[in-house]
VEXDREN-2710 file (C-alpha; in Angstrom, 1 decimal):
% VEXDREN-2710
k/r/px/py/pz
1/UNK/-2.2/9.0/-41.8
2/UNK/0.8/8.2/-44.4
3/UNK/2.1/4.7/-45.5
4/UNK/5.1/5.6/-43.8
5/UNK/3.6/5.9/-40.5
6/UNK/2.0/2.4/-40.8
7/UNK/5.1/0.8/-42.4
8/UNK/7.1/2.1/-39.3
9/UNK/4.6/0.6/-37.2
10/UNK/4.7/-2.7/-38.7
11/UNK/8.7/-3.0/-38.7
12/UNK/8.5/-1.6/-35.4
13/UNK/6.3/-4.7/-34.4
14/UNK/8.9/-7.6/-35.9
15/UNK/11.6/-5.5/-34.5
16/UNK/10.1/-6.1/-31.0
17/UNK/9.2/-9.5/-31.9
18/UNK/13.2/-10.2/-32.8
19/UNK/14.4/-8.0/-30.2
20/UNK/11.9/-10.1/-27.2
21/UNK/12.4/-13.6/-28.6
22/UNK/16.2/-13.2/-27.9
23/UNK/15.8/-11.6/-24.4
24/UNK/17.8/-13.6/-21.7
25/UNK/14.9/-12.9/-19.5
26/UNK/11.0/-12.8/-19.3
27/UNK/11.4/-9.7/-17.8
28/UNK/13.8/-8.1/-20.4
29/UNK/10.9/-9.1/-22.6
30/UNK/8.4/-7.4/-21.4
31/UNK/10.4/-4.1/-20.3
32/UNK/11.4/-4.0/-24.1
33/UNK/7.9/-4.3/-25.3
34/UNK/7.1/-1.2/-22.5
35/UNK/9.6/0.3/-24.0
36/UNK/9.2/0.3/-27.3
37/UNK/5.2/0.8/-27.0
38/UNK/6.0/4.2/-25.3
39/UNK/8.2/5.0/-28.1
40/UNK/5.5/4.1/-31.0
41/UNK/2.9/6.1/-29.4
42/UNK/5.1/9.3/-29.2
43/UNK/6.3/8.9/-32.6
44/UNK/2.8/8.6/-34.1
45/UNK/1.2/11.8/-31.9
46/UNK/4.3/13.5/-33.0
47/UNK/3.4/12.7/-36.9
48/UNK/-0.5/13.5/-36.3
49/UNK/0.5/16.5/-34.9
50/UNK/2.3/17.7/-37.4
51/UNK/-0.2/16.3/-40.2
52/UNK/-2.8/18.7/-38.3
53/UNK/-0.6/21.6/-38.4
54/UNK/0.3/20.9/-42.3
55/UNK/-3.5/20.5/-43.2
56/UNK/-4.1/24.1/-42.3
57/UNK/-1.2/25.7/-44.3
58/UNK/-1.7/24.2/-47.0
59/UNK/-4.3/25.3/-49.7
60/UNK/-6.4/22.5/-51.4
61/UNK/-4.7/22.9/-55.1
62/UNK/-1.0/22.9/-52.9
63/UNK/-2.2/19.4/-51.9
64/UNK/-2.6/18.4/-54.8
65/UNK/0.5/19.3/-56.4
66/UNK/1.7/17.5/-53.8
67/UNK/0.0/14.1/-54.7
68/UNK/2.7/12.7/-57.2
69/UNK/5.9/13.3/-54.4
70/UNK/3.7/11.9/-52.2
71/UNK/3.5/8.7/-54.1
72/UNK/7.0/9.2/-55.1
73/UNK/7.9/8.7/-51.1
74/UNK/4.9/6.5/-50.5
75/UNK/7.1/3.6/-53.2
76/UNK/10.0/4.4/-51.3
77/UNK/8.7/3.3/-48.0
78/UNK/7.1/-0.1/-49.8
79/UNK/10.6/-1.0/-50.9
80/UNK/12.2/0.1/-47.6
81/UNK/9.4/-2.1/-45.7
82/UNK/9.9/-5.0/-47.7
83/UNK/13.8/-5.2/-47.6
84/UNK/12.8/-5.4/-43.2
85/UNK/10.2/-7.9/-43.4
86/UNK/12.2/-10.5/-45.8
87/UNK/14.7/-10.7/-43.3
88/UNK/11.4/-12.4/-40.8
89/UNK/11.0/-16.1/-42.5
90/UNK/8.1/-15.7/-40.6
91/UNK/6.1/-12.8/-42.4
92/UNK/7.8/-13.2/-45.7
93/UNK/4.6/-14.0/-47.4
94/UNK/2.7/-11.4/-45.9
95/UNK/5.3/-8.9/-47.2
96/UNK/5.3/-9.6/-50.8
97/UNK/1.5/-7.6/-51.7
98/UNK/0.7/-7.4/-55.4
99/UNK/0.4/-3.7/-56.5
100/UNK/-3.2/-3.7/-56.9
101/UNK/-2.9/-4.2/-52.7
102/UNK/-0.9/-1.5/-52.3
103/UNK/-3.2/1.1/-54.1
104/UNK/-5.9/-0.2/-51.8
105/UNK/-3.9/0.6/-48.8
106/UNK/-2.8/3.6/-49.9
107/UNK/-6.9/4.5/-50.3
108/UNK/-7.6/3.1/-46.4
109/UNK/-4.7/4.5/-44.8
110/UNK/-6.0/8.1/-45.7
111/UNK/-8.9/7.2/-43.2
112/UNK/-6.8/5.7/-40.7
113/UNK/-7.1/7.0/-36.8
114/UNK/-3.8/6.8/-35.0
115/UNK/-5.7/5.9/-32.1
116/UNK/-6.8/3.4/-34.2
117/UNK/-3.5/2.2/-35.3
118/UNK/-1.9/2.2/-31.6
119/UNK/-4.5/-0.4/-30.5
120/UNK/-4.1/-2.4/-33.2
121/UNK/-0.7/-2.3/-31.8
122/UNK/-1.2/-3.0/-28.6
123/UNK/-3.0/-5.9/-29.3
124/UNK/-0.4/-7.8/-31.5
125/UNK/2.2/-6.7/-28.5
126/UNK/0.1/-8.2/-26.0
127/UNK/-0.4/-11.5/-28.4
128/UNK/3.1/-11.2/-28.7
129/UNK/3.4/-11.4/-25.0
130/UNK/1.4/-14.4/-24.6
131/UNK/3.4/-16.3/-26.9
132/UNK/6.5/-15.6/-25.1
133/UNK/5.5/-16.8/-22.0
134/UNK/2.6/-15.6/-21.0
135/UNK/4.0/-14.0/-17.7
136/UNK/1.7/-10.6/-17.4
137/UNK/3.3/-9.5/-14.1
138/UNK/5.5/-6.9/-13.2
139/UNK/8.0/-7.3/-9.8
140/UNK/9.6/-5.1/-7.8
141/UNK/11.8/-5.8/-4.8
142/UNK/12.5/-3.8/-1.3
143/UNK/14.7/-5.1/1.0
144/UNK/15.6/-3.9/4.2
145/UNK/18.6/-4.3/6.7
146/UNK/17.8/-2.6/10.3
147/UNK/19.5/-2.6/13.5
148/UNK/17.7/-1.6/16.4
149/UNK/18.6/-0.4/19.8
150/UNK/15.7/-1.2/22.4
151/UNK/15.5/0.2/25.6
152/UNK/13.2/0.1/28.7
153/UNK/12.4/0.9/31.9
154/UNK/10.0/-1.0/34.1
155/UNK/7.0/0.3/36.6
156/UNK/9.6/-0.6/39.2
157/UNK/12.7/0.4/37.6
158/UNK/14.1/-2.6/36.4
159/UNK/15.6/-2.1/32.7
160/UNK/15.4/-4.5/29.9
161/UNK/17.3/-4.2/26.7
162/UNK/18.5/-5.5/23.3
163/UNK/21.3/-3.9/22.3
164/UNK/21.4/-4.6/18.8
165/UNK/18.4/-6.7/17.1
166/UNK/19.2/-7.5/13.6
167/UNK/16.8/-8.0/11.4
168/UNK/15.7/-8.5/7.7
169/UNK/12.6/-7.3/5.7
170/UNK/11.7/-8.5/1.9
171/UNK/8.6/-7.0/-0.3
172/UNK/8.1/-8.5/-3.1
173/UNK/6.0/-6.4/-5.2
174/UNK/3.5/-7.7/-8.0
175/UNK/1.4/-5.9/-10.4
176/UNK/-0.2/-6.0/-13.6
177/UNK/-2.7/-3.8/-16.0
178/UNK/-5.1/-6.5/-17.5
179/UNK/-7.4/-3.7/-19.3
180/UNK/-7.0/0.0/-19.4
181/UNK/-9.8/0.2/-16.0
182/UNK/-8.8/-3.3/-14.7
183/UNK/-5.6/-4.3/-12.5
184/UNK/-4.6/-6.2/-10.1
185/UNK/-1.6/-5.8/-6.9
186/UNK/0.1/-8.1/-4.7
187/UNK/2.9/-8.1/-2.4
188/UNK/4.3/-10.9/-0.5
189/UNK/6.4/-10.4/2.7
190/UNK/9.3/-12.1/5.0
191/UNK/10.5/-10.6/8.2
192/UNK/12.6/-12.2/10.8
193/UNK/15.6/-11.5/13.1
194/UNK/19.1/-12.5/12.0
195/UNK/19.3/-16.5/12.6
196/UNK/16.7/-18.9/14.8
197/UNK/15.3/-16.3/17.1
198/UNK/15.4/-18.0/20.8
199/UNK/12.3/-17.5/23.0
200/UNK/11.8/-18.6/26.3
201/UNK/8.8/-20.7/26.2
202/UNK/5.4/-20.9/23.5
203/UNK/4.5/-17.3/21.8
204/UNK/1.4/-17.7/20.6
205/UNK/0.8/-14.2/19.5
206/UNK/3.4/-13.3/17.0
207/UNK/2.1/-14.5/14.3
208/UNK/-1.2/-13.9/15.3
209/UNK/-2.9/-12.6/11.8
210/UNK/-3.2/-8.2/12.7
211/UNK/0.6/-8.6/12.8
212/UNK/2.0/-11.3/11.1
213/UNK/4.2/-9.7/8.7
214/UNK/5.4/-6.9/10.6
215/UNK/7.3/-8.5/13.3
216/UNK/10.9/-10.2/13.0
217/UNK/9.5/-13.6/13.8
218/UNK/9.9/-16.3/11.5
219/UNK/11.6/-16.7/8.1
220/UNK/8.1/-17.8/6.2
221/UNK/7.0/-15.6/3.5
222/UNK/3.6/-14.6/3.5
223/UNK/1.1/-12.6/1.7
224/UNK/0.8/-9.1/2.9
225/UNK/-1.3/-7.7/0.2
226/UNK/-3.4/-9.0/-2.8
227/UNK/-6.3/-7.6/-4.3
228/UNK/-8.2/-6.5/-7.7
229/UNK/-8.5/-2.7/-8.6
230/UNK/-11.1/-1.4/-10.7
231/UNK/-11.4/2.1/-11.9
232/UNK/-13.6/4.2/-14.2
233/UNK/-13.9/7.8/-14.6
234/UNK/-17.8/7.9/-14.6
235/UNK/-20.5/5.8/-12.8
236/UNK/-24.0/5.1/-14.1
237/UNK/-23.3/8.0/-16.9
238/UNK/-22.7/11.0/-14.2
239/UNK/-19.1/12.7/-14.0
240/UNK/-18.5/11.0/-10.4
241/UNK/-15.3/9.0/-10.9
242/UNK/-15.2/5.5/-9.0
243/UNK/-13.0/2.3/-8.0
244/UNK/-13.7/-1.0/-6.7
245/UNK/-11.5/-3.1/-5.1
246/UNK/-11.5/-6.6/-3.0
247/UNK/-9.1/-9.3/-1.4
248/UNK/-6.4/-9.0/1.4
249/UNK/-6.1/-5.1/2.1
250/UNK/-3.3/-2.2/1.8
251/UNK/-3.8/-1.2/4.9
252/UNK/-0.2/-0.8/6.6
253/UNK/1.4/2.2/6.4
254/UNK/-1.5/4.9/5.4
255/UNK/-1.2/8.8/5.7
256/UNK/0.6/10.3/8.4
257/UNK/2.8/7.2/9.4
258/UNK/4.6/6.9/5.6
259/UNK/6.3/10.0/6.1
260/UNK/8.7/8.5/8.5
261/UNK/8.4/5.2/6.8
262/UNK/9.3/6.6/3.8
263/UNK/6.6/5.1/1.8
264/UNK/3.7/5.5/-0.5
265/UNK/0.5/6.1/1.6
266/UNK/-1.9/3.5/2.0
267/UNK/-5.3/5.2/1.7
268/UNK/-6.2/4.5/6.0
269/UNK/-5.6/7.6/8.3
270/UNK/-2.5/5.5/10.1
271/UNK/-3.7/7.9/13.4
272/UNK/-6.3/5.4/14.3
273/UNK/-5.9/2.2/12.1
274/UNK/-2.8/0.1/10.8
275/UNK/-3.3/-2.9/10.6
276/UNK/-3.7/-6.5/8.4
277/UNK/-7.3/-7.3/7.2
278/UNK/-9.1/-9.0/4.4
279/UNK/-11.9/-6.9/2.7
280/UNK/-13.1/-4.3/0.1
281/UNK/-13.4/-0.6/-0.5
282/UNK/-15.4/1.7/-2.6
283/UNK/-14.6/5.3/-3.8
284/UNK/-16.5/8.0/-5.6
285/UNK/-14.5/11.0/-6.5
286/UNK/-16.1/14.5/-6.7
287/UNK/-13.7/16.6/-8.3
288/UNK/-15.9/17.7/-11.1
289/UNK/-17.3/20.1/-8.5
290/UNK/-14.9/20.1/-5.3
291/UNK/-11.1/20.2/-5.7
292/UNK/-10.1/16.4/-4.3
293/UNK/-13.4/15.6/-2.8
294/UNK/-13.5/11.6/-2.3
295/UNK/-16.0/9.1/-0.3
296/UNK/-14.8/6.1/0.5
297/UNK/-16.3/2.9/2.0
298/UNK/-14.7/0.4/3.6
299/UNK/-15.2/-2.8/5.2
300/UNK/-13.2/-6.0/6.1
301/UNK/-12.5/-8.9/8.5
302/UNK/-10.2/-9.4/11.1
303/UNK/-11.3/-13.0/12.4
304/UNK/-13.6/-15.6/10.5
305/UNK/-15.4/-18.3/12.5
306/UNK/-15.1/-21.3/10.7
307/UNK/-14.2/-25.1/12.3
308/UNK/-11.5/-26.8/11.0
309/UNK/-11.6/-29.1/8.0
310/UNK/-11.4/-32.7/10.1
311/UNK/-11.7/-32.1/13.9
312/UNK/-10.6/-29.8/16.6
313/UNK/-7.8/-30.0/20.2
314/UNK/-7.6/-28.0/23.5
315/UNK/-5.0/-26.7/24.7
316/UNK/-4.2/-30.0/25.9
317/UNK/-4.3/-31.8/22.3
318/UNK/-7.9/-33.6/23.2
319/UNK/-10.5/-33.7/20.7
320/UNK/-12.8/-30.5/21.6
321/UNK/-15.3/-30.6/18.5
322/UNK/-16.7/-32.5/15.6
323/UNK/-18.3/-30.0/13.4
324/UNK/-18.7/-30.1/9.9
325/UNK/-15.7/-28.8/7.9
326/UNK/-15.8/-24.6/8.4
327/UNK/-19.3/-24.1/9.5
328/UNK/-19.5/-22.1/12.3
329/UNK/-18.3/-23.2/15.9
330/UNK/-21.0/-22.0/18.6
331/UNK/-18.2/-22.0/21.1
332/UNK/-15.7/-20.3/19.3
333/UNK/-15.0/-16.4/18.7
334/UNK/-17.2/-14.3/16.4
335/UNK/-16.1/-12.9/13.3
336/UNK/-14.7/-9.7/13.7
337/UNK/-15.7/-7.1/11.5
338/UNK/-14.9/-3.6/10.5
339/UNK/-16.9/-1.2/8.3
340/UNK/-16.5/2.4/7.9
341/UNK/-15.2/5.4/5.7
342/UNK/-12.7/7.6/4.6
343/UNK/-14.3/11.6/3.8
344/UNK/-12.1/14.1/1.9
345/UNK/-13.8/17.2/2.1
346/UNK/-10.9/19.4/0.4
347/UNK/-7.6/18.7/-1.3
348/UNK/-5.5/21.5/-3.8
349/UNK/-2.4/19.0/-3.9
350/UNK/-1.0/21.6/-1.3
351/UNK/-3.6/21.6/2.2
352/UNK/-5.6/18.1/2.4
353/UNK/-8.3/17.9/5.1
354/UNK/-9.2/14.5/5.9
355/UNK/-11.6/12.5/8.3
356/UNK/-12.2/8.9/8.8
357/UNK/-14.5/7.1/10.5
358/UNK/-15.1/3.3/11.5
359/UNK/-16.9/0.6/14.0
360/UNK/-14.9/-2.4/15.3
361/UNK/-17.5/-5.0/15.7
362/UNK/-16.8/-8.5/18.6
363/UNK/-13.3/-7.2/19.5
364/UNK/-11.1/-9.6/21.7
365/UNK/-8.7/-9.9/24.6
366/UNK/-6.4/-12.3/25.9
367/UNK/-8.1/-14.4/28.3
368/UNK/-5.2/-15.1/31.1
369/UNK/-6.1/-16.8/34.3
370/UNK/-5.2/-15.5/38.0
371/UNK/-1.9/-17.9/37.9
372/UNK/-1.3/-16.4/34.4
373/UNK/-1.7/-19.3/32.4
374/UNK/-2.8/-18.1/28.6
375/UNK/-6.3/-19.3/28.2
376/UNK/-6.8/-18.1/24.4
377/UNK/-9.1/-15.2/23.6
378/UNK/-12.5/-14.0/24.6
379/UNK/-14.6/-11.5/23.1
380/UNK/-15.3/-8.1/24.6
381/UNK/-17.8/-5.6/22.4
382/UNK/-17.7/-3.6/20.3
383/UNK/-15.5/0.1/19.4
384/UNK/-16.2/3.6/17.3
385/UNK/-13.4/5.8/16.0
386/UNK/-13.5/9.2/14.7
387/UNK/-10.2/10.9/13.1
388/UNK/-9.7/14.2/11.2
389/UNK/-6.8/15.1/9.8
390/UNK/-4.8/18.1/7.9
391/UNK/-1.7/18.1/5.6
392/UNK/0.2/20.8/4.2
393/UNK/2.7/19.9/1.8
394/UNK/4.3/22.9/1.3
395/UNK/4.3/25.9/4.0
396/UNK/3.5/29.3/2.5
397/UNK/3.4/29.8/-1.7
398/UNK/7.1/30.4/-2.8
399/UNK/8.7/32.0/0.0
400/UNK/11.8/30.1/0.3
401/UNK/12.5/26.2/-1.0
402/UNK/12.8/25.4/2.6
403/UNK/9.4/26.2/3.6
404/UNK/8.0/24.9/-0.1
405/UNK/9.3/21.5/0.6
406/UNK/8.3/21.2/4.2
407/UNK/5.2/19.1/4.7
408/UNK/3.1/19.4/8.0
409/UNK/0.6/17.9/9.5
410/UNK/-2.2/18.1/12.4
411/UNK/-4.4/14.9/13.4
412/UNK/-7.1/14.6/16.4
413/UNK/-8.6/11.5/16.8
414/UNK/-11.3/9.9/19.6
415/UNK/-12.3/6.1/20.1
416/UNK/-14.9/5.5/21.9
417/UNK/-15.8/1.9/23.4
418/UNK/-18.7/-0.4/23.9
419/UNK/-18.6/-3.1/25.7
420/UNK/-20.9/-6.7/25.5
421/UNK/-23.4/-7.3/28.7
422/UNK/-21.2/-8.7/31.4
423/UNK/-18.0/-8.3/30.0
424/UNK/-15.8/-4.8/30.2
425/UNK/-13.5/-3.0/28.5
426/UNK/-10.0/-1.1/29.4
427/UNK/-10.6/-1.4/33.4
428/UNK/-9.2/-3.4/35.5
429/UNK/-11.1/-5.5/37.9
430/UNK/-12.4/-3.9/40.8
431/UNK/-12.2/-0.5/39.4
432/UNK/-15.8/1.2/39.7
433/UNK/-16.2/1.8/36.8
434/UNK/-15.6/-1.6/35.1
435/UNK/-18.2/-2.8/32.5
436/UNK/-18.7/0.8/31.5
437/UNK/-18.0/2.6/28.2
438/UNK/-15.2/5.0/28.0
439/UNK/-13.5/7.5/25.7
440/UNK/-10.4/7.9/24.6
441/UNK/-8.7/11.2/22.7
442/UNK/-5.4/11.5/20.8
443/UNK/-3.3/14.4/18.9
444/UNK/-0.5/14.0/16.4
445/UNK/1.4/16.4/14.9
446/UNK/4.8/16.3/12.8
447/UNK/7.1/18.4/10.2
448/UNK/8.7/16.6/7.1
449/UNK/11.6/18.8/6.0
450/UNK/14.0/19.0/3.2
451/UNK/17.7/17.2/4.7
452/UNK/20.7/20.1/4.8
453/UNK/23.0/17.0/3.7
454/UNK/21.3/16.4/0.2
455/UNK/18.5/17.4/-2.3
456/UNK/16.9/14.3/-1.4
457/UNK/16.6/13.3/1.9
458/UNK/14.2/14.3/4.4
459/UNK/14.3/14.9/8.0
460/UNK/11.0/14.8/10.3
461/UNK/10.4/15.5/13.8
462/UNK/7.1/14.1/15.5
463/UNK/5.4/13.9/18.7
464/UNK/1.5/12.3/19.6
465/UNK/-0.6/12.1/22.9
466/UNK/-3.1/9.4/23.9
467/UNK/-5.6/9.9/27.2
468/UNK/-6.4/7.6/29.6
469/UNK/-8.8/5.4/27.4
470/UNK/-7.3/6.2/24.0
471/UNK/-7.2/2.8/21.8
472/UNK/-6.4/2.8/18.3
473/UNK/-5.8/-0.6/16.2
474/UNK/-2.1/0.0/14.9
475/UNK/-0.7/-3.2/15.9
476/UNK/1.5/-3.2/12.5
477/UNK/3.1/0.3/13.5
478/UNK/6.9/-0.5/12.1
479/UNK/8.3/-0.1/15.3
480/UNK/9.8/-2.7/17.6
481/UNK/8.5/-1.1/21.3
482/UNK/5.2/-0.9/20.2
483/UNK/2.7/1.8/18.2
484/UNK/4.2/4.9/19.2
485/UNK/0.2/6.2/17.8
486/UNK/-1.7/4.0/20.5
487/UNK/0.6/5.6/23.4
488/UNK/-1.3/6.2/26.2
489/UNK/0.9/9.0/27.3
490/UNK/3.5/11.3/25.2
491/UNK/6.0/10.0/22.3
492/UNK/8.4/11.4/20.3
493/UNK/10.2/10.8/17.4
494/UNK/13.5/12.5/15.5
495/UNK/13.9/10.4/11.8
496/UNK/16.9/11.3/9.5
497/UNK/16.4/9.5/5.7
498/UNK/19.4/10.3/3.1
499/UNK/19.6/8.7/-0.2
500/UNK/22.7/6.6/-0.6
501/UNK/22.6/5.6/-4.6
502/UNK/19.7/7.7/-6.0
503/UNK/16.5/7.1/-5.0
504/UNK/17.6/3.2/-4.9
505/UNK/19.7/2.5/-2.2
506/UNK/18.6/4.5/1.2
507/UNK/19.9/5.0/4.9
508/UNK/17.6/6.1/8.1
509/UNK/18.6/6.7/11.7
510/UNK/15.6/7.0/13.8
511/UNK/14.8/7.7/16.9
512/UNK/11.5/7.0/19.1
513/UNK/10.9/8.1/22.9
514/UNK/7.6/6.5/24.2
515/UNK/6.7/7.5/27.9
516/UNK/3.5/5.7/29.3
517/UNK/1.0/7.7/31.5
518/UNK/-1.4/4.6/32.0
519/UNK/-1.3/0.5/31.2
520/UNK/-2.4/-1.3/28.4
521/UNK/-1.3/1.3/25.4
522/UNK/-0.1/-2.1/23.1
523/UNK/-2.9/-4.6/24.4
524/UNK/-6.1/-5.6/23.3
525/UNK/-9.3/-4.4/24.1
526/UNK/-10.9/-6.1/27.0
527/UNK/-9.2/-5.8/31.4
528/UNK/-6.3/-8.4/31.3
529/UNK/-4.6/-6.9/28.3
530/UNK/-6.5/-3.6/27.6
531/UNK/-7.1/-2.2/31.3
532/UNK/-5.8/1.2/31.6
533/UNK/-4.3/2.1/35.2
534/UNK/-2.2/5.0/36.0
535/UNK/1.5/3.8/36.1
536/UNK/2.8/5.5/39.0
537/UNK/-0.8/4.0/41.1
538/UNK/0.2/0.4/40.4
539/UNK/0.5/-1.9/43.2
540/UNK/4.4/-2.6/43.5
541/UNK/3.5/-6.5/42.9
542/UNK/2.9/-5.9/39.3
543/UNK/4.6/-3.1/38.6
544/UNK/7.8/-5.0/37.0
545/UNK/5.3/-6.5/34.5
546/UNK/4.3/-2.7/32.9
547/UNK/7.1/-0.5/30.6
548/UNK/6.8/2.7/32.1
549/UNK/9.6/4.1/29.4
550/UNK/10.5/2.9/26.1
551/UNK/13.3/3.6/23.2
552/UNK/13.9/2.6/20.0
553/UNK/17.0/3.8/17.7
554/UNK/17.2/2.5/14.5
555/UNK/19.6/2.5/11.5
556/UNK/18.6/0.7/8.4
557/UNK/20.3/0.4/4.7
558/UNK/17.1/-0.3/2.2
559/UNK/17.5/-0.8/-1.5
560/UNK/14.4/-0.4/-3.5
561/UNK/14.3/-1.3/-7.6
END
């Protein structure tokens, strides 16, 4: 590698350092720095490149007639790099090397590795950095406006509306690349209707943690995701590529659902699971021998059990307990844990197939006493779910760009319950079979298609089952009647997503069509919230208490930069 190329690289570096310290922004800083990084590394893989092909053509004795106009340029560039760095009080002494320096240089540059060079580089940019600031993280917004039309008809049929629910939703994306294998991700989240949001009476379940950011309640921002990501592409020597990752979980918005969303998956099938939980995952890639083939493991908590730090009330603001800060309260819940895995047997970047599988361990329900007073929560047993999936992104191999940009997809999924000696789950009381376990199937299928309005946009039809004793945990399902997924009967969905300003500023209409079969579809897990009984059996005492039909149209404006 030349003097030039390492001249060029040294300017480069006190034109950054000029270019950053003047930046009205930290950000403008650091997007410079990117920038200019990018830029170096081109250049110099450029120059090596071409230093390879020259080495070939040329004959040793043509090299070394070359020798003198090499010097010839190399004084050149010494002059050229001088006249930049006096003009940096700063590095004015380092610029002014005796000859004798230079010939030494010119002796250890000819042994100089780009890759070499570049982190050399990279180093004094990220030292650079620091100086500046020391801010090593990288935001991105996503705000959403949405308007939503909600419809429903009762058991009895009464109807209940909202005829336009206004509503705002902020991400607040972080990230940041400390090492090449080593990152970390966070997001932090604020949802609420338009204004105070007035309720009649206490609701104690809106912000009750599954849901917390996914439901227009309060104008607090909280933090929907942060977690550490590490990633290397071979474990213990062997060709098996692997992450690790822990803290509070990506685990809204996974495959299947983020087509409608249009998002980025999350890596959970959103079929059977979508929901808010602290944990950490494992993955081992096995491309080296199957096209996409991934394991990974999973596991997490939805509910600690931990006393407060000084003392704990009832309901009716008496002291209850004295334990010792957060050890564990004998006569409160359990934790709730999750464990499971996430199998990808095939994917060619065209046809995925994928299954998932997970046990729900001391899951709860609403404890509600016979004159309907709210008695907190009471734990039930325990739940497996099975899911397998299949994606095409792209119908057919080049038979028209229709078909090549249409993606479709196929999902069966079963839960299957378990419930605690004495206790039951998804029946009501007095049904025969109460205290027993019970299955529950689902299907899902769905087209993404390219819009006829622009290159762009995307237009999706979808429509999902669920049997009797289907019950999936997709309480943060973005949408405002409930998890279309955990339906226990037929839904169906027509979504329209154009781009407005590029890929910035987007528009959706959407519309969702839920019609229940049986009770419970958006409850928890045990007989007061959970119990599954056939709508059109229901005693007519309690059947204005039970949506037998529900509706959802949506329009939202979201900008995204």
């Amino acid at each position: 590698m030349n003097k030039t190329i390492r001249y060029s690289l040294a300017a480069s570096i006190l034109l950054v350092s000029s270019t950053t310290l003047n930046a009205e922004t930290m950000y403008e800083k650091f997007m410079q720095m990117e920038a200019k990084m990018k830029q170096l590394e081109s250049e110099v893989n450029e120059l090596k490149t071409k230093n390879v092909e020259l080495s070939k053509k040329l004959s040793s004795e043509q090299k070394s007639s070359l020798k003198d106009e090499d010097d010839a340029e190399d004084e050149e560039d010494e002059e050229e790099t001088k006249a930049v760095a006096n003009e940096a009080d700063d590095d004015e002494e380092e610029a002014d090397t005796s000859d004798e320096d230079d010939e030494n240089d010119d002796e250890d540059e000819d042994e100089e590795d780009p890759k070499e060079v570049l982190s050399d580089l990279q180093e004094s940019v990220e030292e650079l950095s620091k100086a500046t600031g020391n801010n090593h993280l990288k935001f991105n917004v996503d705000y959403r406006f949405a308007v939503d039309n909600l419809n429903y008809t009762m058991a009895n049929g009464d109807t209940k509306s909202n005829d336009a629910l206004l509503s705002n939703r902020l991400w607040l994306n972080m990230s940041w690349a400390a090492t090449e294998k080593l990152s970390f991700k966070g997001q932090l989240a604020y949802q609420k209707a338009f204004g105070y949001r007035a309720t009649n009476g206490f609701t104690p379940l809106d912000d009750f943690d599954w849901v917390t950011n996914e439901n227009p309640y309060d104008g607090k921002v909280r933090v929907k995701n942060a977690y550490f990501f590490y990633h290397d592409s071979q474990f213990i020597g062997t060709p098996v590529s692997w992450t690790f990752s822990i803290g509070r979980r990506p685990s809204t918005n996974g495959h299947l659902i983020n087509l409608r969303d249009d998002d980025t998956p999350a890596s959970p099938n959103g079929h059977s699971i979508n929901v808010e939980f602290d944990g950490a995952s494992a993955k081992f890639g096995f491309e080296e021998w199957v096209s996409g083939m991934y394991i990974k493991f999973c596991a997490g908590r939805g509910l600690t059990n931990a006393s407060s730090k000084f003392f704990s009330l009832d309901a009716n603001g008496t002291i209850s307990a004295m334990n010792p800060p957060y050890a564990e309260d004998p006569n409160a819940l359990p934790n709730i844990d999750l464990a499971g895995f996430i199998f990808e047997p095939y994917s060619d970047g065209q046809y995925t197939f994928t299954t998932q599988y997970y046990y729900a361990a001391n899951l709860i329900d609403a404890k509600i006493a016979p004159n309907n007073v709210f008695q907190g929560f009471d734990t039930v047993g325990d739940m497996h779910s099975f899911t397998a999936s299949f994606i095409a992104d792209g119908l057919g191999d080049g038979i028209n760009d229709f078909l090549d940009d249409t993606t479709f997809f196929i999902s069966g999924a079963m839960s299957q319950t378990n419930p605690q000696k004495g206790k039951d789950m998804l029946h009501a009381p007095g049904d025969a079979r109460y205290g027993k376990s019970e299955t529950g199937y689902s299907f899902w299928t769905g087209l993404n298609m390219p819009s006829f309005i622009s290159e762009e946009g995307k237009w999706g039809v979808e429509y999902n089952w669920g049997s009797q004793y289907w019950r999936s945990i997709t309480y943060a399902e973005d949408t405002l009647i409930g998890s279309k997924v955990a339906a226990r009967g037929s839904a169906y969905e027509v979504y329209f997503t154009e781009p407005l300003v590029e890929d910035i500023l987007t528009a959706q209409i959407r519309y969702t069509y839920i019609d229940y079969d049986y009770t419970g579809s958006n409850g928890f897990f045990g007989s007061s919230t959970g119990a599954a009984m056939k709508i059109s059996d229901l005693p007519s005492a309690y059947q204005g208490y039970y949506v037998d039909k529900a509706q959802d149209v949506r329009f939202y404006i979201r900008y995204r930069y």
